[in-house]
N, C-alpha and C positions, 0 to 999 in steps of 0.2 A: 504493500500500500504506500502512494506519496506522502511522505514527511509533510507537505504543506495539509494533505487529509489529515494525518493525526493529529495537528495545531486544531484543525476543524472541531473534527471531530468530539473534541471533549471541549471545546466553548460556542459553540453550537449547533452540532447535531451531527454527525460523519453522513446522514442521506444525501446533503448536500454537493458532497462531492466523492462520491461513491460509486462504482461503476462495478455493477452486479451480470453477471451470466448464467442467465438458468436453463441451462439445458433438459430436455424433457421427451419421451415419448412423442409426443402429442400437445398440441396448445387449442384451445377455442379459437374456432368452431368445430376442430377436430375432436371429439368426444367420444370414448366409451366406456368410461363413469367418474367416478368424485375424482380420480388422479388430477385429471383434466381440467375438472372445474374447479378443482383447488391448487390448483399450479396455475390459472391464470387471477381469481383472485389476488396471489401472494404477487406474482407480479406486477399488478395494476395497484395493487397497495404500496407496493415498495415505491412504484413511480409518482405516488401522490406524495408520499413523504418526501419528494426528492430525489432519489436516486435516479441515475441513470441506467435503466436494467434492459437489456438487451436478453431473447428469448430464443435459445437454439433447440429447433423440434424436429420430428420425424415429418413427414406431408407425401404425396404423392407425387411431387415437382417440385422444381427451386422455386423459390419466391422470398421475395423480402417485404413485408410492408410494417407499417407502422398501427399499431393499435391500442387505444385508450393509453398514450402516450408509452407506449412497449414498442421496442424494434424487435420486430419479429423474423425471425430466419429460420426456412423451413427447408429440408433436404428429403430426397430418398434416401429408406434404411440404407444401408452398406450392407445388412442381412439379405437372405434369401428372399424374405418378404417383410412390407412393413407388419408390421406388429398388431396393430390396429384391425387387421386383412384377417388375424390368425384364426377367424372363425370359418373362413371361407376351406382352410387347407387343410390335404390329407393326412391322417396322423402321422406316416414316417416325415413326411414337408416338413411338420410341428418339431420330429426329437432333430432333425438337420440343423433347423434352425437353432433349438435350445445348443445343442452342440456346438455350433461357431460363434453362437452368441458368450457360450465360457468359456472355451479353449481357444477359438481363432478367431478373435474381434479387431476389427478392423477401426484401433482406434487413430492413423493419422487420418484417415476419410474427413475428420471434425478438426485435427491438430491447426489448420490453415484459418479457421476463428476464432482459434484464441491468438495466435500470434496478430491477427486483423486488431481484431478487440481489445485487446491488453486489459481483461476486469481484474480488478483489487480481488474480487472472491469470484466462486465457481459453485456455482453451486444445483446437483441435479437432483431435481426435482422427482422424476421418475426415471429406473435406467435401461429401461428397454428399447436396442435398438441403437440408444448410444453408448453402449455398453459399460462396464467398469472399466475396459481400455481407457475409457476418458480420463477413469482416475491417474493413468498412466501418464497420457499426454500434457496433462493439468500439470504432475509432479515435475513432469521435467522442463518445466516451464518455471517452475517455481513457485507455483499459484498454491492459496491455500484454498480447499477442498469441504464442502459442507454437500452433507446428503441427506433427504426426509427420507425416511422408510414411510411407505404408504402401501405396503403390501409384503407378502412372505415371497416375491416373485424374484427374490437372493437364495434363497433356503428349497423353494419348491418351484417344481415345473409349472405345475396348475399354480401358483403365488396365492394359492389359499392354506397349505398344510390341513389339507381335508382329506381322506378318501374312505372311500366303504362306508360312509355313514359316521364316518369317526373320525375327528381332530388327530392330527399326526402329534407324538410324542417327540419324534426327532427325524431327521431326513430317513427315508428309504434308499436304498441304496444307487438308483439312478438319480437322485437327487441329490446326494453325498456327493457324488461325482462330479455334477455339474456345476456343484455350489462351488466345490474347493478350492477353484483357479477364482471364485468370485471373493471367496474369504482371503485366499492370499493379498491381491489386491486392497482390499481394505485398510490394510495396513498403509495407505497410502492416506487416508479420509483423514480430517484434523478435528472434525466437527461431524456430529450425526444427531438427526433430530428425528422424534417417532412422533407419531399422530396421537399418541397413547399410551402408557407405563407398558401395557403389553406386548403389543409388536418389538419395540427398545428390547426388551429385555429380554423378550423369546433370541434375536439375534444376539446381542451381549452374550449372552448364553450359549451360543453354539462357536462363538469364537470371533466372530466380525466386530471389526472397527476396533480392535485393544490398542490405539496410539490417539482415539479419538476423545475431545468430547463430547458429553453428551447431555441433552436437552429432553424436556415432552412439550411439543408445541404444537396446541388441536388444528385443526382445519378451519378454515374461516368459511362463514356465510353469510349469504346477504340478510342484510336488519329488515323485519317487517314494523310497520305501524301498526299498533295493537285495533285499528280500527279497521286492519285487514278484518279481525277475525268473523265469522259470520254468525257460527249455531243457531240454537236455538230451538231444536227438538227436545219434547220431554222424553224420548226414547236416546237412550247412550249412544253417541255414533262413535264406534271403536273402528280405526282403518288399522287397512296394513298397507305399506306402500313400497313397491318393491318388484325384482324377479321373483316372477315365479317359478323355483326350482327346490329340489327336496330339502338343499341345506339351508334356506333361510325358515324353516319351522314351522309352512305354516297347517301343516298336519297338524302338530301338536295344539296350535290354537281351537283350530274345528272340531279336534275330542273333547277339548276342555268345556267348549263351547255347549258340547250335548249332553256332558258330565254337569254343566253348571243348572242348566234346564232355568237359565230365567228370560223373562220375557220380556224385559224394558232394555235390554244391548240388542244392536245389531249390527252383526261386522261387514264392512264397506272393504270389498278386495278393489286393490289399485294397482296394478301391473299384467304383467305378460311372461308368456313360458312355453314350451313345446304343447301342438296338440294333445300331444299323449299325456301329457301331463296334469292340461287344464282338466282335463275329462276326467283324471283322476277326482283331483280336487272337487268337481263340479257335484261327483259319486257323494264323495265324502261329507259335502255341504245339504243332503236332500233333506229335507225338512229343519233347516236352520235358519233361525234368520240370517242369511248370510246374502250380501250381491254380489258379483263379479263385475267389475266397471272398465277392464281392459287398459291398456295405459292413459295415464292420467296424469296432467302435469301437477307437479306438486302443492305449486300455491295455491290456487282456490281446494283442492283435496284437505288441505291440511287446515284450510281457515274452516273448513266445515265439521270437522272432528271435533270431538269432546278428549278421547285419548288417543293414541297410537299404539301397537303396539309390535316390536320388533324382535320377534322369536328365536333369532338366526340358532343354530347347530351349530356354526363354525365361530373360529375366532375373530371376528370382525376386528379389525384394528381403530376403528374409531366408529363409525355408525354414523356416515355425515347426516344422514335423514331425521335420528336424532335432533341433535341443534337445529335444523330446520322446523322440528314441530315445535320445539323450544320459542322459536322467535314468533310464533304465532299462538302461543301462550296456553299449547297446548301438553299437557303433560303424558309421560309414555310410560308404556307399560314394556322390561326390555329383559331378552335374556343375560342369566351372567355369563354371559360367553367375549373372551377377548376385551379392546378396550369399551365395551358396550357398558358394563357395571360402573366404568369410572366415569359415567357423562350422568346418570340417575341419580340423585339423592333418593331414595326411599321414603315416602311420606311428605317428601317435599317438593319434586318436579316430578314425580312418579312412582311405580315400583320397581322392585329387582324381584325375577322367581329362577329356579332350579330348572335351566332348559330342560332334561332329562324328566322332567314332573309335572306330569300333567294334573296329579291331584292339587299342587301348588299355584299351578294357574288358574286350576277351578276355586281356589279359595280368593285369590285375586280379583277374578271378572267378578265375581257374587257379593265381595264387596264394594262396587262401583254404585257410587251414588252423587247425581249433577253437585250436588253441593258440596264437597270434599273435593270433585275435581273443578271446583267454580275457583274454591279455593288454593287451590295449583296455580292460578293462571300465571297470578301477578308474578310467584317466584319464578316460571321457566322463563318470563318476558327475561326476568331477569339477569336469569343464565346466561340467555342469550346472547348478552351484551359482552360476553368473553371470549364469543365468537365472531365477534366486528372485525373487518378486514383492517382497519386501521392497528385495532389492538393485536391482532395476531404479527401485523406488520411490524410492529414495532417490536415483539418480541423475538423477533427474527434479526431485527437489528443488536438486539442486546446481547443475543447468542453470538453476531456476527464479530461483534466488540470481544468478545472474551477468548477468540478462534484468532482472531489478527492479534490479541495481546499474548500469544503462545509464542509469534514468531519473529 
C-alpha cells in the first residue's frame, strides 16, 4: 500500500485512497445465487465509501464496463467451461473441470490485471474459475490477499459437504484430492473472512489458510422500509422461500405440519425444483393447508409472511434469505444447521429447532400465535440493520486495516 495511503488512512479514512480488486466467479447480472449478489453488494458498498474497486469476473466475453461506480472486467473461464454453465454438463465434463480447476489452473490467464491494476489488496470474493492460482499470481506480485469463504466449494466438489442425505464429516476421498493443491495454496491468503463462525471454522479445521487472519463478516442486504411490510390475515402465513430440492427440509416441515393438525397456519411454498420432485412434494402436501406459488421474487413474498421458515439439512453457511425476512420485520423459524442458528435469537427474531425433529417443529408451528410474532417485528427490523451494505462495508474495511498492518 502507498505510504501517502497510510498518512490517509488513519486521519481520514484509507476508502479514500484505496484501490480494491475483487475478483469473483460471476458479478451482476451474472447470477446463480447469494455469491453473486453478495459480491456485488460489497463492491458497490466499498465504492460508496470511496474506494476505488475494480471487479474481475468470469462472463461469457470480454467486456469492461463500469457499474454503480465499479469497473467491471469480465473474461472467459481459462477452464473447460465457465462455471456458471456447470449445470448444462456431462458429469465426466464436471470431474475435468474440478480437476484443472486444482491441479492445473491457469492462473497467469488473470496475472496481466493485476500488473494493469496495481490494487493495495486483492481480494476474491468467490474462486471458481479464477482459481486459487490467483493466490499464486497475487503473491508474486507482492499483493496482500483476502478471501470470503461463501461456500464448502474449497473442501467439496458439490461446495455443499452434503451427500446421501447427510452433512459430510470431513472430505471423501475424491475430495481430499482435489482440495489438497487448494489447501496448499492457502498458505498464500493473509486475511480470510467467513459469512458465519461455521463455514470459518469447518475450513480452519481441515487445515486452510494457517498464515491467515481471520474474521466472521455476514453478507449484506438490501434495507426495507418497514412500510414494505403488508399482512394482515388472521390465518398464520408461514412461507418457505427457496429450491426446491431434498436438502433444504422441506419434507420435514409438511410432516410436522400434519403432526401439528392446526388450522389457523398455512404454509405458502415459494420456489422451484425438478418435476419429479415437485410431485413428490405436491403427494406429500394432500390435505394440508399448504400452496405451491412456483418462483417468486422475494420482496412482496416476504412482506406478506407472518414467519418464515428455513429447514435446510445441510450446513448452510449463512442463510442470506434469513436477513432478508429480517429487514421486512419478519421473524423465522430456522434449522440448526451450519451458520443458520447464529443469525436466530430464539424468542426474539425467531426460533431454533433440531433439523432431525420433526416432533420439535411440531411443538414450534402449534405454538404460533399473531401476537408473539407481532411482537418479533420490531426486533428483526432490527437485526437487520447489521446487515446494511454500508455496515458490512465498513467492516471489511476494518478487517482490510489489520491485513495491510501485518505487512
Amino acid at each position: 500500500m502507498r505510504r501517502d495511503c497510510v498518512i490517509v488512512f488513519f486521519h481520514r479514512g484509507f476508502f479514500d485512497c484505496m484501490r480494491i480488486l475483487i475478483a469473483c466467479t460471476a458479478y451482476p447480472p451474472d447470477v446463480k445465487g447469494g455469491g453473486e449478489i453478495s459480491t456485488g453488494l460489497l463492491a458497490s458498498g466499498l465504492a460508496d465509501l470511496g474506494a476505488e474497486v475494480v471487479v474481475l469476473a468470469g462472463g461469457k466475453e470480454v467486456s469492461e464496463t463500469v457499474e454503480k461506480g465499479v469497473r467491471v472486467i469480465r473474461r472467459p473461464s481459462p477452464n473447460i467451461y465457465w462455471s456458471l454453465e456447470s449445470a448444462k454438463q456431462p458429469a465426466l465434463r464436471k470431474l475435468a473441470w474440478h480437476g484443472k480447476e486444482a491441479w492445473f489452473p491457469d492462473g497467469k490467464y488473470w496475472g496481466d490485471v493485476l500488473d494493469r491494476e496495481k490494487p493495495d489488496i486483492v481480494h476474491t470474493s468467490t474462486i471458481e474459475d479464477i482459481s486459487t492460482a490467483f493466490w499464486v499470481e497475487a503473491g508474486k506480485r507482492k499483493l496482500p490477499v483476502v478471501h470470503t469463504l461463501r461456500s464448502y466449494t474449497l473442501l467439496c466438489l458439490g461446495a455443499d459437504m452434503f451427500r446421501a442425505g447427510r452433512n459430510c464429516q470431513r472430505a471423501c476421498a475424491h475430495c481430499a484430492t482435489l482440495s489438497f493443491p487448494k489447501r496448499q495454496r492457502s498458505r498464500l491468503v493473509d486475511g480470510v473472512v467467513g459469512i458465519g463462525n461455521f463455514v470459518l471454522r469447518k475450513h480452519l479445521e481441515m487445515g486452510f489458510f494457517p498464515n491467515a487472519l481471520s474474521e466472521v463478516i455476514s453478507n449484506a442486504v438490501v434495507m426495507q422500509d418497514s412500510d414494505a411490510r403488508k399482512g394482515g390475515s388472521e390465518e398464520i402465513q408461514l412461507g418457505y422461500l427457496g429450491r426446491l430440492v431434498p436438502e433444504k427440509g422441506l419434507e420435514v416441515v409438511l410432516a410436522a405440519l400434519r403432526g401439528a393438525d392446526c388450522s389457523g397456519v398455512r404454509l405458502r411454498i415459494a420456489g422451484r425444483g425438478t418435476a419429479e420432485y415437485e410431485s413428490r412434494l405436491r403427494r406429500l402436501a394432500e390435505g394440508l393447508p399448504v400452496s405451491f406459488e412456483g418462483w417468486s421474487h422475494p420482496d412482496p413474498f416476504l412482506a406478506e409472511l407472518d414467519a418464515l421458515v428455513v429447514p435446510s439439512l445441510w450446513n448452510e453457511p449463512f442463510g442470506r434469505v434469513v436477513a432478508e425476512a429480517f429487514s421486512f420485520g419478519c421473524p423465522v423459524i430456522a434449522a440448526n444447521r451450519g451458520g443458520l442458528a447464529e443469525l436466530v435469537t430464539p424468542g426474539d427474531t425467531g426460533f431454533v429447532y433440531d433439523a432431525d425433529s420433526v416432533p420439535e417443529l411440531v411443538r414450534v408451528v402449534r405454538g404460533l400465535d399473531q401476537e408473539s410474532l407481532r411482537e418479533m417485528r420490531s426486533a428483526c427490523f432490527q437485526r437487520s440493520k447489521s446487515y446494511a451494505t454500508g455496515r458490512i462495508s465498513q467492516s471489511y474495511g476494518k478487517f482490510y486495516e489489520r491485513v495491510l498492518s501485518r505487512r
